[in-house]
Wavefront OBJ file of the C-alpha trace (Angstrom):
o trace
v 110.103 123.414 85.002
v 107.221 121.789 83.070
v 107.154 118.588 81.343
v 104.581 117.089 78.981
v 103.235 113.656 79.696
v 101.872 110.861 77.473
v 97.803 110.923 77.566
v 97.484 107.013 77.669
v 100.239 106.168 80.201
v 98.493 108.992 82.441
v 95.141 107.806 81.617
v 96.202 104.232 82.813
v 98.051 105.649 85.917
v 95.129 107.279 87.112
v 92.974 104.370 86.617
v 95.012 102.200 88.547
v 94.833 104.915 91.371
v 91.003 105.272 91.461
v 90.717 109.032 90.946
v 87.956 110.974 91.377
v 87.667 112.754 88.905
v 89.055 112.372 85.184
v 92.234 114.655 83.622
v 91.164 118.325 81.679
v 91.877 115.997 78.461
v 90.034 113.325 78.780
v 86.705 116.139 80.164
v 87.549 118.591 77.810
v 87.300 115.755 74.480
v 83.617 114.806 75.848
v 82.600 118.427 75.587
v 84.214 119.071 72.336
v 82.075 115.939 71.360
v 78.815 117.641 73.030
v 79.263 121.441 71.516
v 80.135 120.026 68.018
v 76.723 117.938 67.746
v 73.387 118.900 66.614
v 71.169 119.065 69.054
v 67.602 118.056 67.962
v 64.111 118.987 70.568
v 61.972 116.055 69.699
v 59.278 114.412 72.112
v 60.246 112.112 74.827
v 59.460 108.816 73.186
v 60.450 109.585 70.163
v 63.988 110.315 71.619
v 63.783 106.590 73.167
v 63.576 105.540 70.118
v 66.191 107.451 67.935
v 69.826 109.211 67.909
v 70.600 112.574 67.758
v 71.803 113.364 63.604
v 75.490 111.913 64.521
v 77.919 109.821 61.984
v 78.909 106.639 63.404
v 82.482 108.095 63.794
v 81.287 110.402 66.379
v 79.110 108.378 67.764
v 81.555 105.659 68.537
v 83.881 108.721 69.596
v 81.370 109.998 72.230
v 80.168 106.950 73.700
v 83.969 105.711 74.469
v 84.721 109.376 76.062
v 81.611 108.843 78.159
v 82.860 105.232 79.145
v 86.401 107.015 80.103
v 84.087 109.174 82.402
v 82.017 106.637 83.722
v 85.252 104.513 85.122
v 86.294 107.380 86.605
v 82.883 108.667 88.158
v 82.088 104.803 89.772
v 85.093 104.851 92.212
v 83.472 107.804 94.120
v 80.790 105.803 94.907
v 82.673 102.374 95.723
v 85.239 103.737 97.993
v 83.822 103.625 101.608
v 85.287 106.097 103.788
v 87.704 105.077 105.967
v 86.598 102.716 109.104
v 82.892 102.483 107.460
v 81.164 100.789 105.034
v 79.222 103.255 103.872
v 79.640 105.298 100.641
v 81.557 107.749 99.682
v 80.068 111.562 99.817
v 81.677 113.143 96.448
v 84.426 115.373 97.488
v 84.459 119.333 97.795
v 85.306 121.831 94.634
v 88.603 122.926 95.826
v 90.246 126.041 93.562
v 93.233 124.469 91.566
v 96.513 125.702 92.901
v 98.012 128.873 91.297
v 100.945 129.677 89.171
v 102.221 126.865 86.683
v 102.759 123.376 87.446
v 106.478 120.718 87.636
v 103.791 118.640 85.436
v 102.046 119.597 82.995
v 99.256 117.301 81.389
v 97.875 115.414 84.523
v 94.378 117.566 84.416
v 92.936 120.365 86.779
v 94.983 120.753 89.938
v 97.699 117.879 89.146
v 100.793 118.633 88.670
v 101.567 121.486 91.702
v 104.305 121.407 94.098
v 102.682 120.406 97.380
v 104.011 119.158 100.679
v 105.208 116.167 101.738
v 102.671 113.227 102.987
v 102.027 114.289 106.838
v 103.363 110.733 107.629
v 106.604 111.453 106.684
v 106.142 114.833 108.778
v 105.907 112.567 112.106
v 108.561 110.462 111.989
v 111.654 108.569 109.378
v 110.635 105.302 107.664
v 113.183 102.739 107.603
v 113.525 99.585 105.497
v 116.513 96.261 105.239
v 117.177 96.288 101.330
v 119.375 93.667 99.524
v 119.462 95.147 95.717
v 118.509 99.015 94.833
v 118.916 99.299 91.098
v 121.920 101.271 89.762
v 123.033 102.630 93.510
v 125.483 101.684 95.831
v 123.665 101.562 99.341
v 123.440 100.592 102.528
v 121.660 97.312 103.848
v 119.327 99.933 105.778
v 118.020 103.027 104.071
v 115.678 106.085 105.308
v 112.762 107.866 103.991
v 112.002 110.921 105.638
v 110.779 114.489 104.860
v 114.370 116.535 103.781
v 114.622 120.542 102.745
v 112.803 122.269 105.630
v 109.947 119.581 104.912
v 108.945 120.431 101.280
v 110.722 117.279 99.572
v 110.627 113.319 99.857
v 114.328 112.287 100.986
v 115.506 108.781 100.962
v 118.895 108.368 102.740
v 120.650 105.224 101.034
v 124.251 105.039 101.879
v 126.770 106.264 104.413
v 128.478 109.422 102.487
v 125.958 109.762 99.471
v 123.901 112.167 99.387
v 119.929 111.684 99.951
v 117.712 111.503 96.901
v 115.511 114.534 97.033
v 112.167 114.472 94.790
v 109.323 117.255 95.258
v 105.958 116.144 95.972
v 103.209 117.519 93.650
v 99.674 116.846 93.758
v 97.828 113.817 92.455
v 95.107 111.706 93.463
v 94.005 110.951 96.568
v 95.374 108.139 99.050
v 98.722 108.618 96.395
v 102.130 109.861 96.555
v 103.687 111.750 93.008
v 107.277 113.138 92.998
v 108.982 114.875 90.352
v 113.051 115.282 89.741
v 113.891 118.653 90.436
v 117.801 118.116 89.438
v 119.743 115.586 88.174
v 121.505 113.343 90.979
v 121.184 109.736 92.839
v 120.146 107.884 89.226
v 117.331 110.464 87.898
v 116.985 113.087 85.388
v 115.627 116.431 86.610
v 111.544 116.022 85.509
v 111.189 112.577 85.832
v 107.658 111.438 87.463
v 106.523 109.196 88.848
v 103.455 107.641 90.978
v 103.058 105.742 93.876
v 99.860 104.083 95.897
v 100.298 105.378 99.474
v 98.585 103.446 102.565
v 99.750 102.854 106.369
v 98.761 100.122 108.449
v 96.029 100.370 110.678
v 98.448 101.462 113.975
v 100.291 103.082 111.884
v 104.010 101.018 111.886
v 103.858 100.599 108.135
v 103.899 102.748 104.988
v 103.639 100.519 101.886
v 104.156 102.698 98.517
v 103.358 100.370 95.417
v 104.591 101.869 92.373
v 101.943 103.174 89.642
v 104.493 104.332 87.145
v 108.016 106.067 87.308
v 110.369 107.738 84.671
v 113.226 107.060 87.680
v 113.800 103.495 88.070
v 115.977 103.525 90.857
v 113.742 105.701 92.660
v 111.476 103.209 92.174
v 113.865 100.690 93.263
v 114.108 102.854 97.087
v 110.310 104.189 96.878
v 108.296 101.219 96.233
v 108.303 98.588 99.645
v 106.971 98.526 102.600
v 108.521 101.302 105.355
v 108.518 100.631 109.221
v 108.531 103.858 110.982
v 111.272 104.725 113.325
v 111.400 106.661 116.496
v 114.845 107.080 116.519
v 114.899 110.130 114.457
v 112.861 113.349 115.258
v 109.820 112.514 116.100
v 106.299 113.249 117.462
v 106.188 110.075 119.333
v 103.249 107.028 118.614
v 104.058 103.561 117.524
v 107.516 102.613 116.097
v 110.779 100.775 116.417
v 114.016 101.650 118.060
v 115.956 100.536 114.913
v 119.182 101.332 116.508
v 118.973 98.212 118.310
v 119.628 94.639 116.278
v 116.866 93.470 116.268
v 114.244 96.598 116.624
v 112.181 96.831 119.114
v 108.681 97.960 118.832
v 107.113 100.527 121.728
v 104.756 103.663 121.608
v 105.672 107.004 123.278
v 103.415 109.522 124.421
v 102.500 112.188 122.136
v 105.595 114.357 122.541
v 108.463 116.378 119.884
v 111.221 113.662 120.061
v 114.869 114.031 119.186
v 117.399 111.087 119.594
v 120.922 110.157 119.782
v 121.810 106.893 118.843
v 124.719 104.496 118.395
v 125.509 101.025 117.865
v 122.794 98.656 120.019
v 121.848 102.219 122.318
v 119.657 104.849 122.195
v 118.105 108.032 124.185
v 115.191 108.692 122.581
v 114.669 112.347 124.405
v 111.075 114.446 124.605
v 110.265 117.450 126.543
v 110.061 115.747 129.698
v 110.509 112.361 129.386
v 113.364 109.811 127.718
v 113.089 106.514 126.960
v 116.697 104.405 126.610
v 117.027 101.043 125.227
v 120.451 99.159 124.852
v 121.206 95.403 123.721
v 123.935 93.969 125.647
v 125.103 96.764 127.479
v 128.840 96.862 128.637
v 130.256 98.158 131.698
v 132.930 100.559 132.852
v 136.839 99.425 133.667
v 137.367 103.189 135.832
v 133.085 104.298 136.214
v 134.411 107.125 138.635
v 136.530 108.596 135.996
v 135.403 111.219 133.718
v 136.045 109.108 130.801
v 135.038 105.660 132.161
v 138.451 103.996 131.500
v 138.388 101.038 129.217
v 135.119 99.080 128.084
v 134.022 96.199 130.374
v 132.939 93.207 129.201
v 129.513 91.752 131.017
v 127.845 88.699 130.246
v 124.471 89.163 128.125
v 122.434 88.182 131.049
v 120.294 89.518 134.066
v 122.803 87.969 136.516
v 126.183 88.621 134.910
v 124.560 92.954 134.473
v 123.155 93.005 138.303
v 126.258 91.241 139.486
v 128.600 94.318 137.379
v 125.892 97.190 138.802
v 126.769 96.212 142.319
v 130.313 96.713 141.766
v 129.725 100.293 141.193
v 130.967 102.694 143.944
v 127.648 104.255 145.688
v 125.197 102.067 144.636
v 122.736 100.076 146.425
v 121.273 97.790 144.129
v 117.342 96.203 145.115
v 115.604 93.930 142.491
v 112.001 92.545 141.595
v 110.892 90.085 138.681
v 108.959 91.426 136.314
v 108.377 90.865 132.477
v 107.995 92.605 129.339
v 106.316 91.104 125.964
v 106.457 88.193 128.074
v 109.867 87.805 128.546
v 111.663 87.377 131.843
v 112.945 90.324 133.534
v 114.095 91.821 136.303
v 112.848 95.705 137.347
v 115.993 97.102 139.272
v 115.942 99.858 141.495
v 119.389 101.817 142.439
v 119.449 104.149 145.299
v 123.366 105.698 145.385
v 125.237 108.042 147.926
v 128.537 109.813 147.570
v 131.448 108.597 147.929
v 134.758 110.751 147.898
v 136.427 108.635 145.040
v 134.134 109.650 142.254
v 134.705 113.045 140.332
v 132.088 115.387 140.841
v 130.207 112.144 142.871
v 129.393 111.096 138.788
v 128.981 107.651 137.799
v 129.479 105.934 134.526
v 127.052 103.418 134.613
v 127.024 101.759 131.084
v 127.628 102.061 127.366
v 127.817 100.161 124.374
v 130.354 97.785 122.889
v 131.819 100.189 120.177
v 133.972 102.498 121.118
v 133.006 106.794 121.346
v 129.400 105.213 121.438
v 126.637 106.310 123.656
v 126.739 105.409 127.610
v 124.940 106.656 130.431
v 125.914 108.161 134.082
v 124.228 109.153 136.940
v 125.113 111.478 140.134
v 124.911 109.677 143.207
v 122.634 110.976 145.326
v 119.850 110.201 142.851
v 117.830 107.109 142.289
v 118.531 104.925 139.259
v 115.409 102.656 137.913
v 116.278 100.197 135.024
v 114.433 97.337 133.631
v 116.671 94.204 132.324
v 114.683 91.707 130.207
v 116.165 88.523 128.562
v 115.487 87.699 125.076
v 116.787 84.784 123.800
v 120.659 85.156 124.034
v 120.338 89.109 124.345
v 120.437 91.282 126.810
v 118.206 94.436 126.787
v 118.190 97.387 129.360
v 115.321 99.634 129.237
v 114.266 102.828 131.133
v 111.554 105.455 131.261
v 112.953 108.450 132.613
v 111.937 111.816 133.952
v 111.303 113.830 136.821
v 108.378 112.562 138.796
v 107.836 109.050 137.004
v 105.665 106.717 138.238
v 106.138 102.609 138.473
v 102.300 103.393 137.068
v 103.977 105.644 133.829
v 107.081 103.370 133.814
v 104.853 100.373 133.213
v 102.763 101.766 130.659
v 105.264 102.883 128.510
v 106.978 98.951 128.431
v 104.255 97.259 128.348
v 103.776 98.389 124.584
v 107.256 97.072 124.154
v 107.450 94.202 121.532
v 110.491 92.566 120.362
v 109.858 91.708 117.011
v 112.622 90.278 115.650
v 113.376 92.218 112.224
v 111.931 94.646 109.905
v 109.227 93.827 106.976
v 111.538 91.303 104.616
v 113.984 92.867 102.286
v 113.289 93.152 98.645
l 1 2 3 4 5 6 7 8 9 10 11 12 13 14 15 16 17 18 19 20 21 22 23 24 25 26 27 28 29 30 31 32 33 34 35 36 37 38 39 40 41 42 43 44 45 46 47 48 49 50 51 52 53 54 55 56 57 58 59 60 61 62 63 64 65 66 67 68 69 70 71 72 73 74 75 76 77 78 79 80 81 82 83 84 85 86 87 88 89 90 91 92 93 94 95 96 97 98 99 100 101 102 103 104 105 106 107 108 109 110 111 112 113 114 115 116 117 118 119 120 121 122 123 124 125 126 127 128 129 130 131 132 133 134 135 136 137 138 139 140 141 142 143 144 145 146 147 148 149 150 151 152 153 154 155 156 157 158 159 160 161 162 163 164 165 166 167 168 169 170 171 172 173 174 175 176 177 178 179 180 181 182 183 184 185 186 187 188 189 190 191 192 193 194 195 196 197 198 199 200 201 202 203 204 205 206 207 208 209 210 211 212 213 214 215 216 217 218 219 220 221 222 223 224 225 226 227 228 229 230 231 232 233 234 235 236 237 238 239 240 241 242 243 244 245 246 247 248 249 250 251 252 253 254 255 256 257 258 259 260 261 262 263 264 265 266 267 268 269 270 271 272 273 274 275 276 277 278 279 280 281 282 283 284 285 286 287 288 289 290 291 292 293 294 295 296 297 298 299 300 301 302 303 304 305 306 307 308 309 310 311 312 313 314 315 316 317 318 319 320 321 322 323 324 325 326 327 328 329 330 331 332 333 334 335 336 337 338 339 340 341 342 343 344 345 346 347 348 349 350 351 352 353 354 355 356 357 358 359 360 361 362 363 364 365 366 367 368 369 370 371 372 373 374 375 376 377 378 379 380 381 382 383 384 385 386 387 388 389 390 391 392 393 394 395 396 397 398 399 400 401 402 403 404 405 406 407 408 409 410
């Protein structure tokens, strides 16, 4: 699928973006200009002093393509490279892509189905919305990398399906999409173009829209992202954003996968998990398989302790310690067996919503949790995995932040 695009609105995109280089069109109308003029040999000073045989039609026609060229030659040289301030080097001839493009009309190389941006590769981008134009939604929607990684995907309601658009190349430091099919209030070939830039450690995406054919893609596209952890990903900086409000923490380089519910989540890597919960609930029947009914605990560090040494097994020792400069407590649970429990297993805690996400443990084995108050809330962390440290423990949380909310809604 091909679709023809308007020179000017192109022309204007790309200026906005900074390109490197100008579109075919606009190159191939100052050669036209060059081939179709006489050409006079003359001596150097009397070529100072005089124009080449030219009508003032084409001269006025040449000198404005050569202006179109010079706007888009100077940003090569004012863009510093990133985390200098020195110039620019112009970039490397690449060979334009093959076969025929989603959009035609953009100039050499533009136009191509490409991949995703490697951002969206990492991790899912999350934003708090209050109005998305023409779409029923959720107050939290998703960006993320959908169809085995080859299309943008924004996930913007519970039971609608995600808006898919296919990546093709553009200009640098950009992001351009095209409509493959008609769905989630676009046409199949409508483009469009976003500026594309991340925060310095990397928690934000911010995609500013250049132009788009889809407005409410535009509507979901164009805001700042915050990127979440608790999704598949290859760890870094992020938020939890199962928990309200997010936290913010970094995980070692790692693949991550997660389950999450409502206020809990196991964010699990190859050998190491991190959990976070916000006002964790207790057990009525812990040695059951099922945990019996849901048991109310006071958000706070003595009304949790208090409930943890009720638990059959457990020994419960304690030691003040604080994260993001909160108060908290770092709690360390050695258990033994006892003949009441089912296969000596433990439900320890869960969340307040029922067929949520809880955790157990097998007495015998050592529990370490970290409880930290926040205000009125309650939040349980850990950092777990055979052979942790205190050392590892504590240099996982102390990148925790609690920040409160997302990037404001728009």
């Amino acid at each position: 699928m091909t679709t023809n695009r308007d020179p000017d609105r192109i022309l204007r995109a790309w200026l906005d973006l900074m390109p490197d280089e100008a579109p075919d069109r606009v190159v191939s109308a100052v050669s036209q200009a060059v081939e179709t003029t006489p050409q006079v040999r003359r001596p150097l000073d009397l070529a100072l002093r005089r124009f080449p045989r030219m009508n003032r039609y084409l001269i006025a026609g040449v000198m404005a393509a050569l202006l179109v060229a010079a706007v888009f030659a100077v940003p090569t040289f004012l863009k510093p490279i990133s985390g200098t301030g020195g110039p620019r080097p112009s970039p490397t001839a690449e060979p334009s892509p093959s076969g025929t493009p989603l959009v035609s009309g953009l100039g050499r190389g533009m136009g191509y189905a490409t991949n995703v941006p490697a951002a969206l590769t990492t991790a899912a981008w999350i934003a708090d919305v209050d109005t998305i134009q023409g779409l029923f939604h959720d107050a939290r929607i998703r960006l993320e990398a959908g169809a085995g990684r080859q299309q943008v995907a924004v996930t913007y309601g519970a039971g609608q399906p995600a808006q898919l658009s296919q990546p093709v190349t553009g200009a640098p430091e950009s992001l351009s999409v095209v409509s493959l099919t008609d769905g989630s209030g676009c046409k199949a070939g409508n483009y469009g173009v976003y500026g594309l830039a991340t925060s310095a450690d990397g928690v934000t995406l911010t995609l500013t829209l250049v132009a788009d054919e889809c407005g409410p893609r535009a509507s979901l596209l164009a805001r700042t992202w915050t990127r979440s952890l608790d999704a598949t990903s290859n760890g870094g900086r992020g938020v939890i954003g199962a928990l309200d409000p997010p936290l913010l923490v970094t995980l070692p380089a790692d693949r991550y996968v997660s389950g999450t519910g409502n206020n809990g989540a196991f964010i699990e890597g190859s050998r190491r998990t991190i959990v976070a919960f916000k006002d964790p609930v207790g057990w009525s029947e812990p040695c059951t398989a099922s945990g019996g009914s849901r048991l109310a605990v006071a958000p706070n560090t003595v009304a949790f302790i208090d409930y943890l040494k009720t638990l059959p097994g457990f020994t419960v020792q304690t030691a003040a310690f604080a994260i993001d400069g909160q108060p908290g407590v770092r709690v360390t649970i050695p258990t033994s067996k006892t003949p009441a429990c089912e296969n000596n297993r433990v439900q320890e805690f869960t969340t307040n919503t029922p067929g949520d996400v809880g955790s157990f443990i097998r007495q015998g084995d050592t529990d370490v949790l970290y409880l930290v108050q926040v205000g009125v809330a309650l939040y349980l962390l850990q950092w777990l995995g055979d052979g942790v440290t205190p050392a590892e423990e504590q240099a996982v949380l102390s990148t925790v932040h609690f920040i409160g909310s997302l990037p404001p809604r728009n």
